[in-house]
C-alpha positions in Angstrom: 0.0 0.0 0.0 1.6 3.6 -1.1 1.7 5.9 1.6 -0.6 8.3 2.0 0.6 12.0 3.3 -2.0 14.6 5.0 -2.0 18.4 5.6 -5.2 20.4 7.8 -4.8 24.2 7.2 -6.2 24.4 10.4 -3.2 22.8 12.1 -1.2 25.8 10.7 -3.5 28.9 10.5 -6.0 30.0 13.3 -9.7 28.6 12.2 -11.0 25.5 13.3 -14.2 25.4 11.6 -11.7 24.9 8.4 -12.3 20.7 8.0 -10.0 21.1 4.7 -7.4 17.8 4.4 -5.3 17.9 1.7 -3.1 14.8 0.8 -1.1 13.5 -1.7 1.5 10.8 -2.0 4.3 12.8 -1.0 5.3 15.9 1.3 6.0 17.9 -1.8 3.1 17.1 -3.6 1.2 17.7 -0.6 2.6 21.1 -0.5 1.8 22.1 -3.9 -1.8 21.4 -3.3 -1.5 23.3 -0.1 -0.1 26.2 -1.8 -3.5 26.0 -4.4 -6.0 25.8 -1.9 -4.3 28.9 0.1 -4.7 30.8 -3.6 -8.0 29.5 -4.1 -10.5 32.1 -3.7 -12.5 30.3 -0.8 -9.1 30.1 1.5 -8.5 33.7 0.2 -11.6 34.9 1.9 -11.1 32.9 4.6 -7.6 34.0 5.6 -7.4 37.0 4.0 -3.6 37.8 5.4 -2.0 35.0 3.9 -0.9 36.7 0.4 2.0 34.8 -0.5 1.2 31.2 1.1 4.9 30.6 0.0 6.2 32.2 3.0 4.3 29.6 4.4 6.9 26.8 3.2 8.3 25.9 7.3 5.4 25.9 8.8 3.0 23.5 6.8 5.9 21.1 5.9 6.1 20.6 9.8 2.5 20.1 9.5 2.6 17.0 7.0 2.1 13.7 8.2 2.1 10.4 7.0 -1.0 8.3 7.5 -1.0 5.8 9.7 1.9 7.3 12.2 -0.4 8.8 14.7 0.4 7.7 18.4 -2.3 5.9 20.0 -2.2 5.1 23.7 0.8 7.3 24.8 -0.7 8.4 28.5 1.0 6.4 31.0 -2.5 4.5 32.8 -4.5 6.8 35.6 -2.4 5.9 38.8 -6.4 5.9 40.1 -7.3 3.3 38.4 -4.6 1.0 38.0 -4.1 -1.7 40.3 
């Protein structure tokens, strides 16, 4: 199975009604479609101070992951209820 790499806007830029997910099967590719939706008209108007979402480059490439990779489970268990 190819692996599968995801970007939210909203994991970069402050709105969390944006439910946008962009992915792709690599980080670059994932940032040129990332760079499209910020020039698209409906991201335009909904961040309107991101002119140049170049400048942008650092901050969504830390904000690409690959699907799959999330940690699940990594609380120690509630000293409360453990016995």
């Amino acid at each position: 199975m190819p692996d599968i790499y995801y970007a939210r806007p909203s994991n970069f830029l402050s709105d969390p009604r944006d439910r946008t997910v962009v992915t792709g099967g690599s980080e670059d590719e994932v940032l040129q479609k990332m760079f499209e939706y910020l020039s698209s008209p409906e991201a335009q108007a909904r961040y309107p101070g991101v002119d140049d979402p170049t400048e942008l480059e650092n901050n969504i490439r830390k904000c690409i992951f690959k699907k799959g990779t999330k940690a699940i489970h990594n609380r120690p268990p509630d000293a409360e209820h453990a016995h």
